[in-house]
N, CA, C and O of each residue as an XYZ file, in Angstrom:
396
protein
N      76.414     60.669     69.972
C      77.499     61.217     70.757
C      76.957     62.298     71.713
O      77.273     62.157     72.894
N      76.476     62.962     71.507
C      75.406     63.737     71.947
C      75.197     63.396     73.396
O      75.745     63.760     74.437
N      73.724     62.159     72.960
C      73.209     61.881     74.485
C      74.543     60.907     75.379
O      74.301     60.360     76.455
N      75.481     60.860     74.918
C      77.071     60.904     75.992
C      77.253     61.662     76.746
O      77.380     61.173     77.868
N      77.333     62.632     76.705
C      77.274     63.854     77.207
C      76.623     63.781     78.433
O      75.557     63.183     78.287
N      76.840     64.185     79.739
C      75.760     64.098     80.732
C      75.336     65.308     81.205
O      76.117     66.233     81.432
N      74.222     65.365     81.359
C      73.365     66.465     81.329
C      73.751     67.989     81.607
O      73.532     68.973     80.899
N      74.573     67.870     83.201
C      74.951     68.845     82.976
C      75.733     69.507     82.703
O      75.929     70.613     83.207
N      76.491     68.894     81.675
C      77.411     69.920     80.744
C      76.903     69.991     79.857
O      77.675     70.229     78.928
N      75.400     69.865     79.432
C      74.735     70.448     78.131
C      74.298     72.106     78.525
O      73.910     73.010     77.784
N      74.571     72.075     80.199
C      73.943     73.427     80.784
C      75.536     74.588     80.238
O      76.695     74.427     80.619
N      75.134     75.426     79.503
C      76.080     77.003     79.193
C      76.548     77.160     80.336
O      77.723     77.487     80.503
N      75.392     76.878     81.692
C      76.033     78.161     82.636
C      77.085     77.111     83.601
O      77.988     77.695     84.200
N      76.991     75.622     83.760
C      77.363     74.785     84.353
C      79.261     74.292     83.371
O      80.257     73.779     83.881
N      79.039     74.730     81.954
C      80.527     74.456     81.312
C      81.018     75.703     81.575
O      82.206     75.787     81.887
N      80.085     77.077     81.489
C      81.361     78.283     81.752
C      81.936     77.901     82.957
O      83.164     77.901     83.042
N      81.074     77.494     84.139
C      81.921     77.187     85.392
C      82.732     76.142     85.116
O      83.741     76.538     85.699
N      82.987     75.243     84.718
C      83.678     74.327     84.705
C      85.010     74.628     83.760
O      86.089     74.042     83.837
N      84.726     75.461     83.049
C      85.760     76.213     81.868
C      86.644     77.597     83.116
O      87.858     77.734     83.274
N      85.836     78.180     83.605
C      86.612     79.381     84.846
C      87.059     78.688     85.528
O      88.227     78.942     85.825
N      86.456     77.515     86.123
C      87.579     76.531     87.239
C      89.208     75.941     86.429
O      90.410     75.888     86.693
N      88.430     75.650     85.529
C      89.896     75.133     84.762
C      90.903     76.087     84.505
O      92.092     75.772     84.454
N      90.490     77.235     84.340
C      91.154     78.516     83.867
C      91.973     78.515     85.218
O      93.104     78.067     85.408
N      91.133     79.120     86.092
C      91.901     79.544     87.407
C      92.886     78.624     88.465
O      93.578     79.006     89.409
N      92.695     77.472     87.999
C      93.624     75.933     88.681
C      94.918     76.130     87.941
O      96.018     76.313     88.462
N      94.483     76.034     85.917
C      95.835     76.065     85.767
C      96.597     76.946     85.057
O      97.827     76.916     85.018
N      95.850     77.780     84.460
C      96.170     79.246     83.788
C      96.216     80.605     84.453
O      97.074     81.206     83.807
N      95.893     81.179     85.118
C      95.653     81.658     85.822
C      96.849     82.058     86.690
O      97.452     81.122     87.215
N      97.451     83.757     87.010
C      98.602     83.687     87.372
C      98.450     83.467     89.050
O      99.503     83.610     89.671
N      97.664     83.249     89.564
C      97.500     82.481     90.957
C      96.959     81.135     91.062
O      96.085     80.770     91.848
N      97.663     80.324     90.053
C      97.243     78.863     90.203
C      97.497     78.153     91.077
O      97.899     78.641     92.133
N      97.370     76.967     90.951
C      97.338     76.059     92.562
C      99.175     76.251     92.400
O      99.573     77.110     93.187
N     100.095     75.741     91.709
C     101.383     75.749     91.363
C     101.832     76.583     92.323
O     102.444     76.308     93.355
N     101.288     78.186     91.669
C     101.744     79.165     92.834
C     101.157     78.819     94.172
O     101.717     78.254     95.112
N     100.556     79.035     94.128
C      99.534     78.949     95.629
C     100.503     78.229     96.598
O     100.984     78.557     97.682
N     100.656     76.729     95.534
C     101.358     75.686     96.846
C     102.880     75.679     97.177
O     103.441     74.986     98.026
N     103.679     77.004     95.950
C     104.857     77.500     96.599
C     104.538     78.020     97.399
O     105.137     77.753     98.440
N     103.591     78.920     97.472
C     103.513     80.275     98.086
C     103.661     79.915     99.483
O     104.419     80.439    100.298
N     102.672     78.752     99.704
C     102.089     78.357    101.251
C     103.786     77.542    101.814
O     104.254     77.582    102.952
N     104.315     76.952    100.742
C     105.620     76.271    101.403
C     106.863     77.034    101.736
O     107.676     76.633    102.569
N     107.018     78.426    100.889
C     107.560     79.480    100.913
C     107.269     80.381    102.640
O     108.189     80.926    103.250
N     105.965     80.342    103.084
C     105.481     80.810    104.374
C     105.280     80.110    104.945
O     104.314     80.576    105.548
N     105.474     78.979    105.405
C     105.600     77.806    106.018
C     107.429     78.195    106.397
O     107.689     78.817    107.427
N     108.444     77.788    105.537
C     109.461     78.247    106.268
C     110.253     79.319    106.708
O     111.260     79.381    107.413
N     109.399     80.342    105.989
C     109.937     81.980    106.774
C     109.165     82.259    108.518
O     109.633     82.920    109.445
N     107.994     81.551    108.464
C     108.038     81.553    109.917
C     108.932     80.415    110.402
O     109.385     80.707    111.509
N     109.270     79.450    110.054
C     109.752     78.606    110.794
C     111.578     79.689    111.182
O     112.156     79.765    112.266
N     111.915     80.215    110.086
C     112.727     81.623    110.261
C     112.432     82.197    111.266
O     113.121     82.166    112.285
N     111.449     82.763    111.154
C     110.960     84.212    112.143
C     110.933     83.528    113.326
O     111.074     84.356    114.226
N     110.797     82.187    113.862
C     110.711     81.759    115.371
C     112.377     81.604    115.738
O     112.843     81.615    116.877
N     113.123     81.460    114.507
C     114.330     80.929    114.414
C     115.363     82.366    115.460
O     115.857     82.314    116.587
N     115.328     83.390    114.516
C     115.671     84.610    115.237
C     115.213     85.283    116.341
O     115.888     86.023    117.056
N     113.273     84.830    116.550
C     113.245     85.492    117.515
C     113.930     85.044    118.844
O     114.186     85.707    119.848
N     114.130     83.862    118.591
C     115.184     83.147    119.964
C     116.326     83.758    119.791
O     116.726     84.682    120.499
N     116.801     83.370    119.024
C     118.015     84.303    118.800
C     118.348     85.547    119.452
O     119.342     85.786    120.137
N     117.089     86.545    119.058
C     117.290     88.212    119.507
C     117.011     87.842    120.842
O     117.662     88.454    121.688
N     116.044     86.822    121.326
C     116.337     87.108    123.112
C     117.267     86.628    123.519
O     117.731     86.885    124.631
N     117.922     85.529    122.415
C     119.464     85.429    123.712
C     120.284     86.051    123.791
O     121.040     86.248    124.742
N     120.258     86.575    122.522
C     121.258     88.195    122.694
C     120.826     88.882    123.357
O     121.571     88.933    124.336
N     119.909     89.603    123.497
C     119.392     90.567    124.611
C     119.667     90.030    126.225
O     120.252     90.800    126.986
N     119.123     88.374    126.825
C     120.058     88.388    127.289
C     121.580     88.674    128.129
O     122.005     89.201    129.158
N     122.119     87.830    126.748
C     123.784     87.890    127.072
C     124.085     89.393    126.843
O     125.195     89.756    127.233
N     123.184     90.450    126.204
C     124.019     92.122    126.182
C     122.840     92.344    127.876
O     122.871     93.541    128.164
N     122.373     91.931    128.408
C     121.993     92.762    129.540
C     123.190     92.143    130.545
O     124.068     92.809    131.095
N     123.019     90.904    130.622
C     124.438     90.279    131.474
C     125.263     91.249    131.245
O     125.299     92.209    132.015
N     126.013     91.177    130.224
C     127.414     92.046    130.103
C     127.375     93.169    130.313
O     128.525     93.598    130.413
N     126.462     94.110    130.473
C     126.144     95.221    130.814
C     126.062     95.330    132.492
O     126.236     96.437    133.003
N     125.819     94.266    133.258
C     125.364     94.318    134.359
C     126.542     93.759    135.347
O     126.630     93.928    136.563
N     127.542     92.946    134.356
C     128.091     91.883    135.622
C     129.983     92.165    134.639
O     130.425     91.693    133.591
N     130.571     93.126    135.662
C     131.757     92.897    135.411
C     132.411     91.974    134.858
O     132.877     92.047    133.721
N     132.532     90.760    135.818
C     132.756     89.458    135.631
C     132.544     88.889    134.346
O     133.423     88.171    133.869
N     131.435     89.127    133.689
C     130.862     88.203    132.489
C     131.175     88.761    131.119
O     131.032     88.231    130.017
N     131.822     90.438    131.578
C     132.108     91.199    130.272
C     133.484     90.777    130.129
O     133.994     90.623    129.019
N     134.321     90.518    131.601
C     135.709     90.136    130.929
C     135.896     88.797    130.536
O     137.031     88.426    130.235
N     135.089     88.138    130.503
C     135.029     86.525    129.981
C     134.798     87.084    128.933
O     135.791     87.435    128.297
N     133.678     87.330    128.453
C     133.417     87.349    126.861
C     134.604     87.530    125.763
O     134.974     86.800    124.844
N     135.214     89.261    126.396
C     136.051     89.522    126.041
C     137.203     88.289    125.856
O     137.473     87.759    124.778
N     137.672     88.037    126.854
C     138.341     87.058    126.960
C     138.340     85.878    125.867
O     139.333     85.624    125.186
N     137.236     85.250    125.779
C     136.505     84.367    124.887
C     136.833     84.557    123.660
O     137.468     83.809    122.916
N     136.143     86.137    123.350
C     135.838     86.210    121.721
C     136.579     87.279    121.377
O     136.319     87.684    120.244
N     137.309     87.805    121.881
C     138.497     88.645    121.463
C     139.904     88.046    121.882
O     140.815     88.857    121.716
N     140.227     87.027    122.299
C     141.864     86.842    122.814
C     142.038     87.728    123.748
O     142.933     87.351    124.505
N     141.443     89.081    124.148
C     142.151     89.990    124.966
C     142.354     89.242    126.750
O     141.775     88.388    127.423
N     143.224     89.937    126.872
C     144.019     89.796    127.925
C     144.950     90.655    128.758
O     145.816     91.250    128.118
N     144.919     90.870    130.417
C     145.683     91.518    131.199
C     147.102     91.355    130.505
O     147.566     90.495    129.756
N     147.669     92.682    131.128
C     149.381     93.134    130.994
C     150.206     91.871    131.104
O     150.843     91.349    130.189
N     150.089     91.392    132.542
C     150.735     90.421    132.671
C     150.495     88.967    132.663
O     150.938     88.250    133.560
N     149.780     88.496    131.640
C     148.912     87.391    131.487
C     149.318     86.908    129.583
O     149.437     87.695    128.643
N     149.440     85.415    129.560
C     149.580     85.395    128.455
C     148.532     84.363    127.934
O     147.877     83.748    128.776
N     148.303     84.101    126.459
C     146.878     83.561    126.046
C     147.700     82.215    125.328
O     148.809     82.389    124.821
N     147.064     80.907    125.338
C     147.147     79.713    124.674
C     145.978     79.333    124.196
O     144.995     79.220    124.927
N     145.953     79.075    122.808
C     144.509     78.633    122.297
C     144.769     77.421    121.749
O     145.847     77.254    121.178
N     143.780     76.331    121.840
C     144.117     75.375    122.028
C     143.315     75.119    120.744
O     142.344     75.859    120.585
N     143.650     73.841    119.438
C     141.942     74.124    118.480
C     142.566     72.250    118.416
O     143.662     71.759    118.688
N     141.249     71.630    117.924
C     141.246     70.235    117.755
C     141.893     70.034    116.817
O     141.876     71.068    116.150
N     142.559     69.190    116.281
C     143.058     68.715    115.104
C     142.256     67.446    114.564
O     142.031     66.399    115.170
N     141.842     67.843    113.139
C     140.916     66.986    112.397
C     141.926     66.268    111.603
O     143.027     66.593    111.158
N     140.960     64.797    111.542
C     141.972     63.744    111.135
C     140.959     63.745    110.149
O     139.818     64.202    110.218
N     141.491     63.216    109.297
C     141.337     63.163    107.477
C     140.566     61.818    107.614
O     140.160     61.235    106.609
């Protein structure tokens, strides 16, 4: 049984390595397990972080517009508040979903 064995795992210094690799793959509290959340975990927080940074420039943007252009602040308003002149009245119109 012995000469089964191939050579170099009769070497001490060739099974401790092969014994620390095994350790650190699957015992080990940074095993591959973690590792390959870890990397899929940061894989979609940037796909996040590109997500908002569009985001914050279109807001920045639409707050420099509205800051700049009369016109575009009373739309908004208009838009996303209902507000409306004295003598002006508002109809909102919404789709009706069929079942």
């Amino acid at each position: 049984m012995w000469q089964k064995i191939p050579k170099w795992l009769k070497n001490k210094y060739a099974l401790t390595l092969v014994l620390f690799l095994i350790w650190l793959m699957f015992f080990d509290q940074n095993n591959l397990i973690t590792q390959f959340s870890y990397r899929t975990q940061l894989k979609q927080l940037k796909q996040d972080q590109t997500f908002y940074i569009k985001e914050i420039e279109q807001t920045k943007k639409e707050l420099k517009e509205l800051t700049t252009h009369q016109k575009a602040l009373e739309k908004f308003a208009r838009e996303k508040y209902l507000m409306k002149k004295d003598d002006e009245e508002i109809f909102v119109f919404e789709e009706k979903k069929e079942d």
